[in-house]
VEXDREN-474084 format. One line per field, with one value per atom (N, C-alpha, C, O): residue number from 1; x, y, z; atom name; residue in three letters. Coordinates in steps of 0.2 Angstrom, whole numbers, always signed. Layout:
resi (NUM | ...)
xx (X | ...)
yy (Y | ...)
zz (Z | ...)
name (CA | ...)
resn (ALA | ...)
end
This chain:
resi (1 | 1 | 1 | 1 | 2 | 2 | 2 | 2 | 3 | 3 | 3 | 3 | 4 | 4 | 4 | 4 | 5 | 5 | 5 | 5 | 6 | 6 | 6 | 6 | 7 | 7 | 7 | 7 | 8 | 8 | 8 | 8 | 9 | 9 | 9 | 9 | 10 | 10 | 10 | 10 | 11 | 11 | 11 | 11 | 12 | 12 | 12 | 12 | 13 | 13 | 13 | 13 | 14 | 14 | 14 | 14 | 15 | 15 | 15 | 15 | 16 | 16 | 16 | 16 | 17 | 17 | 17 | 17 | 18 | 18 | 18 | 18 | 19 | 19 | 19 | 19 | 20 | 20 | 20 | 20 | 21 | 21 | 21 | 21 | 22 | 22 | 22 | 22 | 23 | 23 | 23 | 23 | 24 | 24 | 24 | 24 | 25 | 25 | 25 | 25 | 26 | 26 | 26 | 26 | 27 | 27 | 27 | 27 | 28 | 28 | 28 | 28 | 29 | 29 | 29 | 29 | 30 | 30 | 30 | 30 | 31 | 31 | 31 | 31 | 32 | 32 | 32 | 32 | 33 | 33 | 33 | 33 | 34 | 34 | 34 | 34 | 35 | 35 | 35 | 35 | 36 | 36 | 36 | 36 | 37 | 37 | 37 | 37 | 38 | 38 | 38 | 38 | 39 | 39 | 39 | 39 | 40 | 40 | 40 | 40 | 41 | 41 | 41 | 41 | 42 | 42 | 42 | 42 | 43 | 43 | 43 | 43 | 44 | 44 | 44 | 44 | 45 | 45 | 45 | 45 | 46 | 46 | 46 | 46 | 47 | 47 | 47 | 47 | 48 | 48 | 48 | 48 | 49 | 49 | 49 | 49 | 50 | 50 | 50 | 50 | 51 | 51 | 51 | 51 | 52 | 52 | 52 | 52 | 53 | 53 | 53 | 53 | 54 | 54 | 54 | 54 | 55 | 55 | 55 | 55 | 56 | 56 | 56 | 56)
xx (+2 | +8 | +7 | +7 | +7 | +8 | +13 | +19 | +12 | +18 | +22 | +20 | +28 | +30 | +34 | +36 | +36 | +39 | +46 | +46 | +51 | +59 | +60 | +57 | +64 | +67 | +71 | +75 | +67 | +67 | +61 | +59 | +59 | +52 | +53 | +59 | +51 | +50 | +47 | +49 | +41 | +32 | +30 | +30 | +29 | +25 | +19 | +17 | +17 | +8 | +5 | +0 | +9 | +5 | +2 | -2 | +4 | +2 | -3 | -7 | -3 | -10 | -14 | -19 | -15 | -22 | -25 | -30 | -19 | -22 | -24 | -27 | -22 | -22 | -32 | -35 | -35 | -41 | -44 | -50 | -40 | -42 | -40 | -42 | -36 | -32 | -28 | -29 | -24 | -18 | -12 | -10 | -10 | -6 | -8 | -14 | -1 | -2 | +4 | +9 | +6 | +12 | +16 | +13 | +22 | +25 | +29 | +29 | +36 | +41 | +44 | +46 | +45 | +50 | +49 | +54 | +44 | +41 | +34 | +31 | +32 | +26 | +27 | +32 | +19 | +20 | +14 | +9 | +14 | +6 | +6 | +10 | +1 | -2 | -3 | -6 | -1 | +0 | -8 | -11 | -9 | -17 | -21 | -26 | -22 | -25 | -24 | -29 | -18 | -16 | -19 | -14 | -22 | -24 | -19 | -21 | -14 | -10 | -11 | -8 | -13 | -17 | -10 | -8 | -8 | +0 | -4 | -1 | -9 | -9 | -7 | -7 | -4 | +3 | +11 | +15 | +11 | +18 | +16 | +21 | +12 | +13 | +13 | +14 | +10 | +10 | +17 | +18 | +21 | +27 | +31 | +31 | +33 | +36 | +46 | +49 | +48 | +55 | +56 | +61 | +50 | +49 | +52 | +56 | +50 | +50 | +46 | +47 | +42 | +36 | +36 | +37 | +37 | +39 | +35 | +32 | +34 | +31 | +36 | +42 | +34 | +36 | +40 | +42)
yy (+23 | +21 | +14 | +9 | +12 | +7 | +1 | +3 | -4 | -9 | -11 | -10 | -13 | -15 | -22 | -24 | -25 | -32 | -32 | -29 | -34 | -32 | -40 | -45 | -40 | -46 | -53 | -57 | -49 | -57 | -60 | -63 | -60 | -63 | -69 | -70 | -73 | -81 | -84 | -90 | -80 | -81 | -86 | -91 | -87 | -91 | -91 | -96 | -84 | -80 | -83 | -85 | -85 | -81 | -74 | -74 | -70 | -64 | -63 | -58 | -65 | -63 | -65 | -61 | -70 | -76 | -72 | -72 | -68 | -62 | -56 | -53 | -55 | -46 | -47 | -50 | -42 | -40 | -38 | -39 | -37 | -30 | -33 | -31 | -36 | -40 | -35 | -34 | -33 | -26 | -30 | -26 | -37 | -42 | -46 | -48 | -46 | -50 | -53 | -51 | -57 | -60 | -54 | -52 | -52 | -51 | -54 | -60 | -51 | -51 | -54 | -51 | -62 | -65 | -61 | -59 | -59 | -58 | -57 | -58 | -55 | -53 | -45 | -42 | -41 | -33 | -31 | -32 | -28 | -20 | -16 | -12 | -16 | -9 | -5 | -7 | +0 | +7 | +10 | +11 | +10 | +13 | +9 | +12 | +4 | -2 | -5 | -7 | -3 | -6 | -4 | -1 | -4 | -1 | -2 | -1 | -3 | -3 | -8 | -6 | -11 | -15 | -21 | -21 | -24 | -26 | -34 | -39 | -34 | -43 | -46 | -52 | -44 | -48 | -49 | -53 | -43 | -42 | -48 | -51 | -50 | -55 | -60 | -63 | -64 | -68 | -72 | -78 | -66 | -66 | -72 | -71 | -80 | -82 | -78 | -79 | -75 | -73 | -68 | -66 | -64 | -56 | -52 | -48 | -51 | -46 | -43 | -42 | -42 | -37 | -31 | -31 | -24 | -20 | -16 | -17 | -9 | -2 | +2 | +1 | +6 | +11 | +16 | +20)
zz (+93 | +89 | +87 | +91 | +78 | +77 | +79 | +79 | +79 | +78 | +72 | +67 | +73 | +68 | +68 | +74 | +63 | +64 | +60 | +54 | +63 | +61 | +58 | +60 | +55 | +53 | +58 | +57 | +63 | +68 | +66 | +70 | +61 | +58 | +57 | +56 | +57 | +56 | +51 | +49 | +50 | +44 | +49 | +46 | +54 | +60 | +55 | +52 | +56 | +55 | +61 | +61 | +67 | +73 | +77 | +82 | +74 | +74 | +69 | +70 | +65 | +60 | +62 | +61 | +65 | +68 | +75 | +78 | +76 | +81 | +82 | +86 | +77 | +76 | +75 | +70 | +80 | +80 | +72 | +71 | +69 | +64 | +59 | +53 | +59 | +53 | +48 | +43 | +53 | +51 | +48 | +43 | +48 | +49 | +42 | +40 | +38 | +32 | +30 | +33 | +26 | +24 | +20 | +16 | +21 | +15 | +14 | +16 | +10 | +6 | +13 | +18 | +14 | +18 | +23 | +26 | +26 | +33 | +34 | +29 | +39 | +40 | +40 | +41 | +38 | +40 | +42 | +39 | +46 | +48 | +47 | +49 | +42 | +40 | +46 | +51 | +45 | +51 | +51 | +56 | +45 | +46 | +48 | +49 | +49 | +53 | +59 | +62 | +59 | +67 | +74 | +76 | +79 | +85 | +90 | +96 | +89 | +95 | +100 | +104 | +102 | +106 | +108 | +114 | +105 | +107 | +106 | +105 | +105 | +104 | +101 | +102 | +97 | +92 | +93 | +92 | +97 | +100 | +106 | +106 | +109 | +114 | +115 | +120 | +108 | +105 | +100 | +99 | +99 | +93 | +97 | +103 | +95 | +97 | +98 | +103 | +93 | +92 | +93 | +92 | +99 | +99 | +94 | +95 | +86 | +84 | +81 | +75 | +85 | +87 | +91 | +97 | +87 | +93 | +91 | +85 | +97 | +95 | +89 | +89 | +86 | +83 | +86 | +83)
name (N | CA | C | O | N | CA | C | O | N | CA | C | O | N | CA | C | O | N | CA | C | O | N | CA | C | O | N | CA | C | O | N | CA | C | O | N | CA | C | O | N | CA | C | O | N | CA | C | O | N | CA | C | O | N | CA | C | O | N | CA | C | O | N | CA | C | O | N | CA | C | O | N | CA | C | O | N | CA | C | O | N | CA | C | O | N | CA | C | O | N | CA | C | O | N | CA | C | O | N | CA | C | O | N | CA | C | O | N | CA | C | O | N | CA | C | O | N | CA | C | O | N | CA | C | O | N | CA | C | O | N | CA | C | O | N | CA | C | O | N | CA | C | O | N | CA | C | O | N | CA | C | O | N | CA | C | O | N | CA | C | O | N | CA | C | O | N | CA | C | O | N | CA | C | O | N | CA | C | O | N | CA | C | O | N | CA | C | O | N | CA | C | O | N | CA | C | O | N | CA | C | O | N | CA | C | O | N | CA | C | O | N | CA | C | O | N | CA | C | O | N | CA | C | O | N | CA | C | O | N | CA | C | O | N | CA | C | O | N | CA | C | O | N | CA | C | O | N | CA | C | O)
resn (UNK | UNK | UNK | UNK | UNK | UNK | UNK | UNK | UNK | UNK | UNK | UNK | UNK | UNK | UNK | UNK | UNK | UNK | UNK | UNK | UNK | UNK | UNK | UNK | UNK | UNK | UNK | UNK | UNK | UNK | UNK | UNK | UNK | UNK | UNK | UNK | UNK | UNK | UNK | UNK | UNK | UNK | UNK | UNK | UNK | UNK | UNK | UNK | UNK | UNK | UNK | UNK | UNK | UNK | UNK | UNK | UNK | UNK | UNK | UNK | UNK | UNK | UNK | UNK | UNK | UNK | UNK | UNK | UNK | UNK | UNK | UNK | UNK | UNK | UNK | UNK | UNK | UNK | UNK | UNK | UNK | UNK | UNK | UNK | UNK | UNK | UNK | UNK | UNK | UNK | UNK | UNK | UNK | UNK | UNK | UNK | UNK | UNK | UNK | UNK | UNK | UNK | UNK | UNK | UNK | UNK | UNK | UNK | UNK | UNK | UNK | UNK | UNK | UNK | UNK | UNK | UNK | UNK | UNK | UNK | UNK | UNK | UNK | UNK | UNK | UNK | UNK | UNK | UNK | UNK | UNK | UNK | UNK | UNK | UNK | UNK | UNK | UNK | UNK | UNK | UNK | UNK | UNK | UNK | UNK | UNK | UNK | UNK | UNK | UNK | UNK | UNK | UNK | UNK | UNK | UNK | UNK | UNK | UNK | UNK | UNK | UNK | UNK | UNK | UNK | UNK | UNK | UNK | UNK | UNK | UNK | UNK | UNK | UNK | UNK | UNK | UNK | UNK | UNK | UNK | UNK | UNK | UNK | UNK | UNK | UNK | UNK | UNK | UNK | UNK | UNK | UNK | UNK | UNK | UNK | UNK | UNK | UNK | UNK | UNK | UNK | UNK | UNK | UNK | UNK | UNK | UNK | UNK | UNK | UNK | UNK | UNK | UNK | UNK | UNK | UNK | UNK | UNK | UNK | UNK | UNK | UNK | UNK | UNK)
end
């Protein structure tokens, strides 16, 4: 199950610097992951300073 990131987003791009696979890019006034990229793996969810990083 991929992650996703909700509008407790910040644009830190602290989770892009982590994300193994580089699932993780800037968007439109947040950060997003690509689903097809993602391995679930939570490294970015644990890193999220505002937690909003979550499972699908």
């Amino acid at each position: 199950m991929a992650y996703v990131i909700n509008d407790g987003c910040v644009s830190c791009g602290t989770c892009e610097a982590e994300c193994p696979v580089g699932a993780i890019s800037a968007g439109d006034g947040k950060y997003e992951i690509d689903a097809d990229t993602c391995l679930s793996c939570g490294a970015c969810a644990g890193v999220c300073p505002t937690g909003a990083i979550e499972a699908e």
